[in-house]
C-alpha positions, 0 to 999 in steps of 0.5 A: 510475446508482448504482454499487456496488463489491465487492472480494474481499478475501482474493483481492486481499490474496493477490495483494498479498503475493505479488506484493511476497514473490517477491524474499524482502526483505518490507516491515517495521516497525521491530519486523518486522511484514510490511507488503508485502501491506498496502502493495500492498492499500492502493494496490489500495483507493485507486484503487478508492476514487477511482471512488466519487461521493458516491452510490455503495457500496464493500464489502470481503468476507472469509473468516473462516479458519473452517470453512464450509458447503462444508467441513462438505458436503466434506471434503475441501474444499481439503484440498490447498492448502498453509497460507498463509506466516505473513508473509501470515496476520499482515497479514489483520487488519492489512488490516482495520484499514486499511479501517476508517481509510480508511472502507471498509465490510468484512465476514465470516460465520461458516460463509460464505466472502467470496465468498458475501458478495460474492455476496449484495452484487452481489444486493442492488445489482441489486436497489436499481437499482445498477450492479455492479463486481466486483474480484478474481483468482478466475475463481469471481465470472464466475457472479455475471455471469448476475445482471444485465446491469448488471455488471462483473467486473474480474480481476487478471491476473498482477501487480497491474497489469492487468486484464481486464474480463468482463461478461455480453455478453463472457464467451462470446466472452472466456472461451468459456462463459456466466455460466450455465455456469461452475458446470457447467463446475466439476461437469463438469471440476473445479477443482484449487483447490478440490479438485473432482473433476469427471467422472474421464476428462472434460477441459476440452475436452470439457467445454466442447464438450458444454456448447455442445451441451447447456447445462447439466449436467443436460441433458448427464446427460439426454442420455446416458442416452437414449444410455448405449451411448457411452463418455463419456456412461456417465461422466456417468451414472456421475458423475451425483450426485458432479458434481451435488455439485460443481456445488452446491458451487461455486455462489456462494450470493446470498442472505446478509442484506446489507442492513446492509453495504450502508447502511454502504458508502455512500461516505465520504471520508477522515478524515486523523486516522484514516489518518495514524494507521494510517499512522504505527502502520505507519509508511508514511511515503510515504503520510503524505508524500502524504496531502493529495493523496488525493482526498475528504480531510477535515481533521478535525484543527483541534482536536487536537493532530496533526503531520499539521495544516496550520496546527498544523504551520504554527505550530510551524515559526514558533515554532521559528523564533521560537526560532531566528531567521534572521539573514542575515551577510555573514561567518561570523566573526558566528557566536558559537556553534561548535557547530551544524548546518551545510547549504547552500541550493541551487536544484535537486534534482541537486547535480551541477546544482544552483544554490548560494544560501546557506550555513546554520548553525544553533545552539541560539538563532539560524540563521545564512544567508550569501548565496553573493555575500557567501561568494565573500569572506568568508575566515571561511567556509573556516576555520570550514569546515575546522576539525577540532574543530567537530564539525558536524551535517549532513544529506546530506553527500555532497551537501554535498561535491559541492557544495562541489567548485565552490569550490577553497579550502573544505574541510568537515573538522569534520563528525561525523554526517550525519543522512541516513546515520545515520537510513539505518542505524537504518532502511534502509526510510525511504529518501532522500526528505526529508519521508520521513525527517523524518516517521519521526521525526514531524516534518513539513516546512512547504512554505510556508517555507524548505525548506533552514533547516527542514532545517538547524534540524531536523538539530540538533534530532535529531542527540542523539536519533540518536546515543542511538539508534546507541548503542544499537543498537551502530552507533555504532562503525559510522557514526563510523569506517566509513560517515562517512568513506566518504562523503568519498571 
């Protein structure tokens, strides 16, 4: 059976922000646009996304932030919910746009909210034969459980992590009402969310227990005024209009003009031009990093000039290596040129552990590879090493000394920028992962070559450009005679 995915974007994007804000330390750009909710959203989407087969529909609902029916009908309609944090309300439209880069289908309408769409959605599926999941953090969607014996609605629990799986069979032993009953439920009892009233003096207790009796609220209100000499029935009698209204207010109305929305989110793999491009506007450089992992990804790139192209990215590292060749020494005193990039090739992600292959040095026209056999007698090495006045540009090099400690008469004096360290103080959020780090600065690293000489190669290829960059933040200062020579300690 054909399957058709509905989420409900404003609950799930809430949750998404305020389970990344709690510690107070948001995900930013580097111009300070939050970006917590949208990183978490988008980890939410992907793995909703991956359940699709190529025959099934995806549908994202949205409130529009405008009044709607129910405010016009009531209002006092969530009067009481305090406005939604800035950092949250800037991301809304950013969620958006990384639906359309991920091909996802979103809507919303004027005068509804996105439940009423999700709502209509879940109708029009079940009417086309299609199998129903629900996914949000609002309790409100159990109602849409009474369309169908073929739907499921997934709710967040606390976090964004687990959840709990209600369907039509499970919701009475699970939840204790039928899908029937949730919007009496809300007419009797009230929902302080929403700002309902319910019936004053009648609990959720109560409430539960009489609508096992009765069934619905209009039977209840039958029942007690066949018997108004009992306190409780007198309030339902007495509330009969004001927990009708709520009731109809909480209805979630089905019957929205979905038929468009619902061509359009027919499944639809990734477009790695899109979704690269938002992720570098947003400069989620993780998800770049992984990107040709996602399952149902189109390289649509071939023609057009994209770092994010395999083969382009592939042409690129053989034309720098054209440029630079890769010449392998038995001495460092075959190095003519002084000024360059220096790194070490090792096998093993823990220097501590790591086994030493090779010492590079790159320079403007060639890199420079001296094999560890060859360095165990090359007496060139330690002096090349140890002079003060090279001024050497290295990526990592707290790890660079680690791994020089195993060799007793090399002393590396000559560093004056570290690429790793300085691109942290420009942007601490790139973090320490490698092909994280070179892809903030558009530079993809080819797995196919020599991981080692890229770096090295690189490494001189932006050292200006970071520099320039220190200065002008004012951090020059800062890296030079603070953070630099902290890490030789």
């Amino acid at each position: 059976m054909k399957k058709t995915y509905i989420v409900d974007g404003n609950s799930l994007l809430f949750r998404a922000y305020y389970s990344t804000a709690y510690t107070g330390n948001l995900m930013t750009t580097k111009e300070g646009i939050p970006t917590n909710a949208i990183f978490a959203f988008h980890n939410l989407i992907k793995k909703i996304k991956a359940l699709l087969k190529e025959e099934d529909h995806l549908f994202v609902s949205f409130d529009t932030g405008k009044e709607t029916f129910r405010k016009k009908e009531f209002g006092d309609y969530k009067a009481q919910r305090a406005p939604a944090p800035q950092e949250l309300v800037c991301q809304m439209p950013i969620a958006r746009e990384l639906l359309d880069a991920m091909n996802i289908c979103w809507d919303e309408k004027e005068g509804y909210e996105g439940d009423d769409l999700a709502g209509s959605m879940a109708k029009l599926a079940i009417e086309r034969g299609e199998e129903v999941r629900l996914y949000t953090s609002d309790k409100d969607f159990l109602q849409l459980l009474d369309l169908s014996d073929n739907i499921t609605c997934e709710i967040l629990k606390k976090g964004l992590t687990e959840t709990i799986c209600y369907t039509k069979a499970n919701l009475e032993e699970l939840f204790g009402l039928r899908p029937d009953q949730i919007v009496d439920y809300k007419g009797i009892a009230g929902d302080s969310s929403d700002n309902y009233k319910g019936i004053k003096g009648v609990g959720d207790k109560t409430a539960m227990k009489l609508l096992k009796e009765h069934g619905h609220l209009e039977d209840i209100i039958t029942y007690a005024k066949s018997h108004p000499e009992n306190k409780t029935n007198q309030k339902f009698i007495e509330s009969e209009k004001e927990a009708l209204f709520f009731k109809s207010l909480a209805t979630i109305y089905t019957d929205l003009d979905m038929n468009a929305d619902f061509e359009k989110s027919q499944y639809r793999p990734y477009e790695k031009s899109k979704l690269s491009a938002f992720y570098r506007k947003y400069q989620m450089n993780h998800f770049i990093s992984v990107i040709n992992k996602m399952p149902g990804m189109i390289d649509d790139t071939t023609h057009q000039l994209s770092l994010f192209d395999d083969d382009l990215s592939f042409q690129e590292e053989k034309e720098i290596a054209k440029n630079r060749p890769t010449r392998i020494i038995s001495s460092f005193s075959e190095i003519s040129d002084p000024v360059g990039a220096f790194y070490l090739e090792a096998n093993g992600e823990n220097e501590n552990t790591a086994t030493l292959l090779s010492f590079l040095f790159a320079t403007h026209n060639c890199i420079y590879q001296l094999p560890l056999k060859d360095a165990k007698a090359d007496t060139s090495l330690s002096a090349f090493l140890a002079d003060k006045n090279k001024r050497l540009a290295v990526y990592d090099y707290k790890s660079i000394l680690v791994l020089l400690s195993r060799f007793s008469f090399i002393k590396l004096e000559g560093v004056s920028f570290d690429l790793l360290l300085a691109t942290y103080l420009l942007n601490p959020d790139v973090g320490q992962r490698v092909d994280s780090l070179f892809l903030s600065y558009d530079i993809s690293l080819n797995p196919d070559l020599n991981l080692a000489i890229q770096i090295c190669s690189y490494t001189l290829d932006l050292k200006d450009k970071v520099e320039e960059e220190l200065k002008k933040n004012g951090q020059e200062e800062l890296f030079s005679k603070v953070e630099l020579p902290l890490a030789n300690i």
